[in-house]
C-alpha positions as CSV (number, residue, x, y, z in Angstrom):
1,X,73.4,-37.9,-23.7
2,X,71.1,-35.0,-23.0
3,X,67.6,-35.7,-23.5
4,X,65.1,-32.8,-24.3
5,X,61.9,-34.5,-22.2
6,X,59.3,-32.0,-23.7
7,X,60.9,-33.3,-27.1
8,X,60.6,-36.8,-26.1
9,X,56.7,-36.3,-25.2
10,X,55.8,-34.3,-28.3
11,X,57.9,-37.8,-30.3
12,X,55.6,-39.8,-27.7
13,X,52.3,-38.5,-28.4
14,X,53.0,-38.5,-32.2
15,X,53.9,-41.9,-32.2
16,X,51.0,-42.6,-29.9
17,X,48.3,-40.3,-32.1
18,X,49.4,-42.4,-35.4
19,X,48.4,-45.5,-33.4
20,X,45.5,-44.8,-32.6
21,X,44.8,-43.2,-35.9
22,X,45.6,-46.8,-37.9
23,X,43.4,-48.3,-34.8
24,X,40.6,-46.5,-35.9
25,X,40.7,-46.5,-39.5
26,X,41.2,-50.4,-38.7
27,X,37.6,-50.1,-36.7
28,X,35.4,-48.4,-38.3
29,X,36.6,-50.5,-41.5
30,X,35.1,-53.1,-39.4
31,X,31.8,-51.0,-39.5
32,X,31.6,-50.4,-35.4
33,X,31.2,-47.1,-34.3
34,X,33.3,-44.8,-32.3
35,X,37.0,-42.9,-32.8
36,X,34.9,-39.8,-34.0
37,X,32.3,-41.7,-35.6
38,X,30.1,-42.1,-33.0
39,X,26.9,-42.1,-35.6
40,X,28.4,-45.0,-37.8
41,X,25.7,-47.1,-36.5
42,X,22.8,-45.2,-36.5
43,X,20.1,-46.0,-38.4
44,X,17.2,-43.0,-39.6
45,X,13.6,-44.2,-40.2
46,X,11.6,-42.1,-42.8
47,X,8.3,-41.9,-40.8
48,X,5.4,-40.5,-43.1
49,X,2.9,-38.7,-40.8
50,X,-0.8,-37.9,-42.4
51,X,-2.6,-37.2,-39.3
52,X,-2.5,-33.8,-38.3
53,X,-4.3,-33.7,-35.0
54,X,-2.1,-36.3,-33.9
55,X,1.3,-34.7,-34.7
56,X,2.1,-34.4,-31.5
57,X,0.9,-37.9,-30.0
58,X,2.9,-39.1,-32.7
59,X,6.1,-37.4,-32.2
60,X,5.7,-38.2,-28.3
61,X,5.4,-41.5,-29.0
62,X,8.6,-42.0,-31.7
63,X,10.6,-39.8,-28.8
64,X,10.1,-42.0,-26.3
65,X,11.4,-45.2,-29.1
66,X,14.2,-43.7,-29.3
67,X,15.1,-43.6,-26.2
68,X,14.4,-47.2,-25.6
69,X,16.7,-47.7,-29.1
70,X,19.6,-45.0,-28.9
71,X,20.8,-46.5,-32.1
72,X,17.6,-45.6,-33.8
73,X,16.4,-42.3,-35.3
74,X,13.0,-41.1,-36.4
75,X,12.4,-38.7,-38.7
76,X,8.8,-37.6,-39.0
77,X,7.5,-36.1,-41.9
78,X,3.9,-34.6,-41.2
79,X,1.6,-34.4,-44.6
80,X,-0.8,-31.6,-44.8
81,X,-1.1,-33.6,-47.9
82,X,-1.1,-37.2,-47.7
83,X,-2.3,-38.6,-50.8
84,X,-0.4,-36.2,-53.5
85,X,2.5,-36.2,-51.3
86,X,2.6,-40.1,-51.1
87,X,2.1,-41.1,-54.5
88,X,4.9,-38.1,-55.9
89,X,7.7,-39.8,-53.2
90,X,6.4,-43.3,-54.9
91,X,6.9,-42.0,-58.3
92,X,10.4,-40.7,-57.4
93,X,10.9,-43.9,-55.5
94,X,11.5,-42.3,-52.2
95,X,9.4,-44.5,-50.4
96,X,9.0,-43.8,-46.6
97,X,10.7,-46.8,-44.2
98,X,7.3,-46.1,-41.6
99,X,4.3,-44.8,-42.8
100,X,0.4,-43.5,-41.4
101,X,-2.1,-43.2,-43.9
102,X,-6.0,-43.4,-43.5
103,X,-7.7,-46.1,-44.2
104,X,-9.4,-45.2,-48.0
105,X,-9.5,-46.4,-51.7
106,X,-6.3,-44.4,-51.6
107,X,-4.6,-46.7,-49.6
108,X,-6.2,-49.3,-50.9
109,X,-5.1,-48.5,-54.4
110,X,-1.3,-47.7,-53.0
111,X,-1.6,-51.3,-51.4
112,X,-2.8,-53.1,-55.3
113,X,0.6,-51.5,-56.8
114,X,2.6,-53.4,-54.4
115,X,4.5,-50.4,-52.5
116,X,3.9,-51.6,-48.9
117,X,5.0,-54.4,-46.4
118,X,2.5,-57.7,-46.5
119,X,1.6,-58.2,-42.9
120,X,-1.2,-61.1,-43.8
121,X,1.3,-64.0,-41.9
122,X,3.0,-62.0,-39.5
123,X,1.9,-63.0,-35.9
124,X,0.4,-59.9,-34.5
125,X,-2.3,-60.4,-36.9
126,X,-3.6,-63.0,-34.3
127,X,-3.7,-60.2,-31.5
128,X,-6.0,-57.9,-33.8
129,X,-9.6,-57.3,-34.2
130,X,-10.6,-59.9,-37.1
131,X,-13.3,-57.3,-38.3
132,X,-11.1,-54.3,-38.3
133,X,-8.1,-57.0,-39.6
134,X,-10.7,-57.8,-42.5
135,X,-12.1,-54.5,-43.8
136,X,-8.0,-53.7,-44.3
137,X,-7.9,-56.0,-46.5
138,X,-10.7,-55.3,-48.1
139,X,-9.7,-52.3,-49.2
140,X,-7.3,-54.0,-51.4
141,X,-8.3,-52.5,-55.1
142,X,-8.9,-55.8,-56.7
143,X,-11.4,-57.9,-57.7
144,X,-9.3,-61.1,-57.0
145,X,-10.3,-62.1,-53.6
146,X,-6.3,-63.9,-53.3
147,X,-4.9,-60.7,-53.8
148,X,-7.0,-59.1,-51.1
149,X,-3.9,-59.3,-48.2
150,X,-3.1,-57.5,-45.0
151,X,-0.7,-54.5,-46.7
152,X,-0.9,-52.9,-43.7
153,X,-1.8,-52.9,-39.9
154,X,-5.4,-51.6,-38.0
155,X,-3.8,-48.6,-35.8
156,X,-6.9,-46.7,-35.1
157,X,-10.2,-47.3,-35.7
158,X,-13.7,-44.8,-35.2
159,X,-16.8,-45.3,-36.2
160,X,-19.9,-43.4,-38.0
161,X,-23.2,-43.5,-36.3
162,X,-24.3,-40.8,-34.0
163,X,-23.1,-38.8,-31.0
164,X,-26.0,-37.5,-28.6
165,X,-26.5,-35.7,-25.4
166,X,-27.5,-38.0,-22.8
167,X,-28.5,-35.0,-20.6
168,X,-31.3,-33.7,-23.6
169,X,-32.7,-37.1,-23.8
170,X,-33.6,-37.6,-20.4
171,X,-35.5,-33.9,-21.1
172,X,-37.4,-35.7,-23.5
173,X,-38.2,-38.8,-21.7
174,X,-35.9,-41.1,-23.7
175,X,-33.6,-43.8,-22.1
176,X,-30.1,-42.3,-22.9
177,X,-28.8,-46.1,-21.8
178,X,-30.8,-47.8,-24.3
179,X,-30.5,-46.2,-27.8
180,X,-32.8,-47.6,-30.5
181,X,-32.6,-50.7,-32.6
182,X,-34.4,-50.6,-35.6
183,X,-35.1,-47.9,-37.5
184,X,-38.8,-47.3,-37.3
185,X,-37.5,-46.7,-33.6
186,X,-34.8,-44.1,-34.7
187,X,-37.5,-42.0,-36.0
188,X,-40.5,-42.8,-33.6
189,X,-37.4,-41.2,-31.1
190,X,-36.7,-37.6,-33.2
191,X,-40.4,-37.4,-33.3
192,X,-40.6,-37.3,-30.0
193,X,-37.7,-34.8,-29.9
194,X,-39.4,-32.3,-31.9
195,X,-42.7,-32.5,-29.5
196,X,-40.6,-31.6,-26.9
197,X,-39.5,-28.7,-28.5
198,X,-35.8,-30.2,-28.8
199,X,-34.0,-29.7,-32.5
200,X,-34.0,-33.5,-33.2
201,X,-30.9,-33.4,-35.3
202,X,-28.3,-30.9,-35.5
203,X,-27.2,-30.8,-39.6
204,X,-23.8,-29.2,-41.0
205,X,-24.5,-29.3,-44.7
206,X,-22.5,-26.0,-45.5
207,X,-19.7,-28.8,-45.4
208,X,-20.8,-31.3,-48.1
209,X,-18.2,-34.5,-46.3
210,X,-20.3,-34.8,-43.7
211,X,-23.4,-35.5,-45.4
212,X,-21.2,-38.8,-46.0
213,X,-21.4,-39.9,-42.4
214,X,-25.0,-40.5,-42.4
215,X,-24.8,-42.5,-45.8
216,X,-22.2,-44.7,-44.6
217,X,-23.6,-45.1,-41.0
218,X,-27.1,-46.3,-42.8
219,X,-25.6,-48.3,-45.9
220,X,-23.2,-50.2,-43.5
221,X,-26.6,-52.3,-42.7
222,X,-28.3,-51.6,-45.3
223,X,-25.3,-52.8,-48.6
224,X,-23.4,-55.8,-48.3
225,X,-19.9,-54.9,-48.8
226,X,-19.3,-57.6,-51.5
227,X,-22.1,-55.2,-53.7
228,X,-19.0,-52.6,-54.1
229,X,-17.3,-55.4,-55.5
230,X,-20.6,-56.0,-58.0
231,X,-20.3,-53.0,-58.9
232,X,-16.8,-52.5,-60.1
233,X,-17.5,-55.7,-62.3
234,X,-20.3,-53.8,-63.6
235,X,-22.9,-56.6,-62.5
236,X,-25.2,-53.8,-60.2
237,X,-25.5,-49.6,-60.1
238,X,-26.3,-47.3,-57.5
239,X,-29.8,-46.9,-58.1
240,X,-30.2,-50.9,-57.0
241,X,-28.1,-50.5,-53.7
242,X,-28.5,-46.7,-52.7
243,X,-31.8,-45.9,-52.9
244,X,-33.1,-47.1,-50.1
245,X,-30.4,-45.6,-48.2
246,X,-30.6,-41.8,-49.7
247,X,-34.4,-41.8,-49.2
248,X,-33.5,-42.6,-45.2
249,X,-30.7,-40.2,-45.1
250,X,-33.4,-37.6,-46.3
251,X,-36.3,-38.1,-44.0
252,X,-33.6,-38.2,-40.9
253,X,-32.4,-34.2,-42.0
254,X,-35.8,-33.6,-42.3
255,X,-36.3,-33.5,-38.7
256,X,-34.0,-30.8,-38.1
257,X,-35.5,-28.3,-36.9
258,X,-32.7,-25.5,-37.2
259,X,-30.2,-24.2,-39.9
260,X,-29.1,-27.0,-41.8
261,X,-26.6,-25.0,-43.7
262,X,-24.0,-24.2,-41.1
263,X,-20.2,-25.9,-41.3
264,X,-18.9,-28.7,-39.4
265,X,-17.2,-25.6,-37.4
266,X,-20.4,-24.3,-36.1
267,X,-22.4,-27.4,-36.2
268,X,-20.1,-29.1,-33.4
269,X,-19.9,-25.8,-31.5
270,X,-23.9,-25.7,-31.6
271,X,-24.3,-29.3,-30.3
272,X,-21.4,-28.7,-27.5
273,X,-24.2,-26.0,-25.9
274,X,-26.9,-28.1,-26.1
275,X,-29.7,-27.3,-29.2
276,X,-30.0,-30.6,-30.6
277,X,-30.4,-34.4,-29.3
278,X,-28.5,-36.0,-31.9
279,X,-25.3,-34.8,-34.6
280,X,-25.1,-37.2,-37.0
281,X,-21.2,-37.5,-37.3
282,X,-19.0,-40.1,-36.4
283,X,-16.4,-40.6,-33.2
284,X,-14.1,-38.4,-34.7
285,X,-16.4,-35.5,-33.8
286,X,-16.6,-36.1,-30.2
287,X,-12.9,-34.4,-29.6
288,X,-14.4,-31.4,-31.0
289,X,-17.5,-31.0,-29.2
290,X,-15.2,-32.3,-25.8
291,X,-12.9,-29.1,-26.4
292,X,-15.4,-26.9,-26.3
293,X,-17.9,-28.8,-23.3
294,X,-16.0,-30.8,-21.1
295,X,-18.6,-31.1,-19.2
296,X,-21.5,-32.6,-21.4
297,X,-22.7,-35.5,-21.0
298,X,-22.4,-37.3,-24.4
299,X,-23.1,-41.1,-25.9
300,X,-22.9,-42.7,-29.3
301,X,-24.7,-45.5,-31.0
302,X,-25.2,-47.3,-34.1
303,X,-27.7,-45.9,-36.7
304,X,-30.2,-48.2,-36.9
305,X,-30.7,-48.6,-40.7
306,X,-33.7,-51.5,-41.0
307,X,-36.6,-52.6,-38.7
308,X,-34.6,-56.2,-37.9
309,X,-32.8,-55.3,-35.0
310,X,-30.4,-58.6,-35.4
311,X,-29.3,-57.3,-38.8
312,X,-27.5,-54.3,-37.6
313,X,-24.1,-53.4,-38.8
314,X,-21.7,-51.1,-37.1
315,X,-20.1,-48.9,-40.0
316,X,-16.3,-48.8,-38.3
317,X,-13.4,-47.6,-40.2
318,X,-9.5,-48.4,-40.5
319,X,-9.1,-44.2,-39.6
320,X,-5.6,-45.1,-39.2
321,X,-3.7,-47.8,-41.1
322,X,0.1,-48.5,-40.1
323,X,2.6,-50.1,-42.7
324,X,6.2,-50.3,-44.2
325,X,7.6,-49.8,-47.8
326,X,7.4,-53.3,-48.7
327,X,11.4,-52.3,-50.0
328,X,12.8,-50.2,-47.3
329,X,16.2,-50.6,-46.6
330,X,15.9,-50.6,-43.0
331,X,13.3,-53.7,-42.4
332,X,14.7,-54.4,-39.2
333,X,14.4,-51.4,-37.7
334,X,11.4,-50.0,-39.1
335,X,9.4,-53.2,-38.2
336,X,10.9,-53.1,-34.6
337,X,9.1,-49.1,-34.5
338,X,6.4,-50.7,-36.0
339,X,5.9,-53.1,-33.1
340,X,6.3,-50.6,-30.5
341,X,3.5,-48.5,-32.3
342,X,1.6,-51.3,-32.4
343,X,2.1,-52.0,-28.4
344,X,-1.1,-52.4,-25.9
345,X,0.6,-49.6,-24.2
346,X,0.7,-47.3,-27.6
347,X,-2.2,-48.3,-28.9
348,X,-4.5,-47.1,-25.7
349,X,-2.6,-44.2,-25.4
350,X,-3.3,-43.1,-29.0
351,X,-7.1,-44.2,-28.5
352,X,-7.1,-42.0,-25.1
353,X,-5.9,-39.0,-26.7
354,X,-8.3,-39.0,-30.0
355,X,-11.2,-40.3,-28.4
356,X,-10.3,-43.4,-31.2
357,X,-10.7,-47.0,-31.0
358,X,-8.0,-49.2,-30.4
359,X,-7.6,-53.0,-32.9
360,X,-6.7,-55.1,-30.5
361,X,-8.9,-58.1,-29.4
362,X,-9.0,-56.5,-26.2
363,X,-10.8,-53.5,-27.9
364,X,-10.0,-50.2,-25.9
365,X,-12.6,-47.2,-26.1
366,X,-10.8,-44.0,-25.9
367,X,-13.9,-42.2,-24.6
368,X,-16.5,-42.8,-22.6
369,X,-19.6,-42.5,-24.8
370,X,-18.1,-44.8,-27.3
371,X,-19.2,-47.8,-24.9
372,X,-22.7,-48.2,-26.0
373,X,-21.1,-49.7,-29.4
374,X,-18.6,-52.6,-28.0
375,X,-21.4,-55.3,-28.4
376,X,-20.3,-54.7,-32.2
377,X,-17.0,-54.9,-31.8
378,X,-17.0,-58.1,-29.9
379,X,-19.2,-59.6,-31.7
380,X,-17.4,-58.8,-35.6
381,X,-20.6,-57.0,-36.5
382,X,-18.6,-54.2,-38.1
383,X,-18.4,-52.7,-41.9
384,X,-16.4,-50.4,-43.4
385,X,-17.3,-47.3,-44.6
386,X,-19.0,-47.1,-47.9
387,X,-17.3,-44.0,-49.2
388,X,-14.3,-46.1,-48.9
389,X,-15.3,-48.0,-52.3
390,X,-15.6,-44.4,-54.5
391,X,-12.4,-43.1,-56.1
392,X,-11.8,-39.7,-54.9
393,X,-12.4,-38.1,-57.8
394,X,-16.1,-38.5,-57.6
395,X,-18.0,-35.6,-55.4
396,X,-20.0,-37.7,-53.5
397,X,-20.1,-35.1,-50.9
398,X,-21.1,-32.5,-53.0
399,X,-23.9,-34.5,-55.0
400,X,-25.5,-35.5,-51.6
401,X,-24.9,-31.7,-50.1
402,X,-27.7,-30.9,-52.8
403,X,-29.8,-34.0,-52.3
404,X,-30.5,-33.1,-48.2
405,X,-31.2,-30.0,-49.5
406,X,-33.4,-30.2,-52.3
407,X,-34.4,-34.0,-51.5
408,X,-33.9,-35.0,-55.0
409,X,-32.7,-38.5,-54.7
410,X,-32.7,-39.5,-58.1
411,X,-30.3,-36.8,-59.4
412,X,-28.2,-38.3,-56.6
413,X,-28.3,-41.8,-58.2
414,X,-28.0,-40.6,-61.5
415,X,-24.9,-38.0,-60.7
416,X,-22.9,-41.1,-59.0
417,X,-23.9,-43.6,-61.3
418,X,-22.5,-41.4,-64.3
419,X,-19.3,-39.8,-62.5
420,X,-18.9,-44.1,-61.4
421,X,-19.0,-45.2,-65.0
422,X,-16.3,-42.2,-65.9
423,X,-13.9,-43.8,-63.9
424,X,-14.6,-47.3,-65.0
425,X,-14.4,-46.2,-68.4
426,X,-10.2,-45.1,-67.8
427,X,-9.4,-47.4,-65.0
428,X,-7.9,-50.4,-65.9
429,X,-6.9,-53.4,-63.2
């Protein structure tokens, strides 16, 4: 019998092409990947992003995961918008596997509804910062101390103080290596600016938030943080634990010598050529004035806020807190992304790139200047930031925009204590 050999391949690969078919089918009901289903097995992380300035360290850094984890995906979603954009996915229950978010009353009130990951017993707790570790969980909104748990992980820290220039200061005759300790000190130093014929302080008040820095820089010493709590319970008011504080944030503008009313904008550009010995910002400043002076020669310290130079607080904040939905479907991925985030090798890398502060035990400074400041670290003598404890909704920079200018503390007392009891009045636990 004559046999057709081009008809017996085509019969060959036919049979052959239904066997593999059934194979397949057979396989991938099996879950495994492969037979044209190549993705079967990969998983995509929903990463929320808030931090814009970081975007990019960010994506670098989730690139370079997944090429350590092929089977892995991340898909970042930056936020120009964190906080309405959060709480809308909660609502429609999308909740992101990975999210950033700073650390605020925001997160703090995200954390209290029970939407993210509790990290309190998890072992990389031990290898943080037990100050940094602490004011996360203080942040918890709730006045029951047990409920106050780690909801999320210390990524970044910075800290509120000020930034000066080292090179102005020698100019005046002041010791750029040994920054002052108490407060009569602080001012006995811009005194000694302004004879010089330096502008003691360079002020941005055309931008009302950064009237906030100074307030939380001096309150960090001056307000135990349990007094927020006091104060939600109703048991003290803002004119018992912020006057003192206002009246100090007051006289130190008053030494500034130029435009006060100029934004954050101009105000960093300013310092960055020199007119003033001291900007009364926090860390997250110093990229700024960096970008536009490489070259200056810049330091940062504590604001001293009393005359007992042992009682000094550094006000230090959570700037970036790192967490999980506490019911993402992917808990073993997005906590192994989580880990590599949270990596000595990440971490520093991060801190390098924002002139930020790393959590680790082992604290890294991302810049330079930020040196003077590790005694605090070390030592656990950090607070978090008072503005932390107001609901958003209040105008605290606004309401202290007009005190520096018109030097009105009272109406600043009264304006907080009345927008505080508003909330109070429709917030219930």
């Amino acid at each position: 019998m004559k046999t057709d050999s081009h008809s017996g391949r085509g019969t060959l690969r036919s049979v052959l092409r239904r066997a593999l078919t059934v194979a397949c089918v057979a396989v991938m009901g099996l879950g495994a990947a492969g037979c044209g289903a190549s993705n079967a097995q990969t998983v995509t992380l929903d990463f929320f992003q808030f931090k814009s300035e970081a975007a990019d360290q960010f994506k670098k850094m989730a690139e370079e995961f997944e090429k350590e984890n092929p089977n892995i995906r991340i898909n970042i979603n930056n936020s120009a918008n964190a906080q309405t954009d959060l709480r809308t996915r909660f609502v429609k229950n999308r909740v992101p596997d990975v999210i950033t978010f700073n650390g605020d009353i925001s997160f703090g009130m995200f954390a209290a509804s029970g939407v993210f990951h509790d990290f309190t017993d998890d072992p990389i707790v031990d290898e943080l910062n037990p100050g940094m570790v602490q004011i996360a969980k203080n942040l918890v909104q709730t006045t029951d101390p047990a409920k106050k748990r780690l909801y999320g992980l210390p990524f970044s820290g910075n800290a509120s103080g000020y930034i000066y220039n080292k090179t102005l200061w020698r100019k005046a005759g002041v010791d750029p290596n040994n920054p002052p300790k108490t407060w009569n000190e602080f001012i006995a130093m811009l005194k000694k600016f302004k004879a010089a014929g330096i502008n003691p302080v360079q002020a941005s008040v055309a931008d009302g938030w950064t009237t906030q820095a100074p307030l939380a820089s001096l309150a960090g010493t001056l307000v135990p943080e349990s007094e927020y709590t006091k104060l939600k319970e109703g048991k003290t008011d803002f004119k018992t634990i912020w006057t003192e504080t206002a009246k100090k944030e007051v006289e130190m503008y008053s030494y500034s010598t130029s435009d006060k009313g100029v934004t954050y904008q101009e105000a960093t550009q300013n310092f960055a050529k020199g007119t003033a010995a001291i900007i009364p910002l926090g860390t997250y400043a110093i990229p700024q004035i960096t970008m536009i002076n490489p070259d200056i020669d810049l330091g940062f310290a504590q604001m001293p806020a009393s005359n007992n130079a042992k009682e000094q607080k550094l006000t230090a904040g959570d700037d970036v807190m790192l967490t999980m939905g506490a019911d993402t479907k992917h808990p073993k991925e997005a906590m192994k992304f989580i880990k590599f985030l949270m990596s000595k090798k990440q971490l520093n890398a991060y801190a390098k790139a924002q002139s930020a502060i790393s959590p680790l035990k082992d604290t890294y400074f991302g810049n330079k200047a930020l040196e003077g400041i590790r005694p605090f670290f070390e030592s656990n003598d950090v607070v978090d930031f008072c503005d932390h404890y107001i609901p958003s909704s209040i105008n605290i920079g606004g309401y202290l925009q007009t005190m520096v200018i018109s030097g009105n503390v009272p109406r600043f007392i009264n304006s907080m204590q009345k927008e505080w009891d508003k909330v109070q009045a429709r917030t219930v636990e």
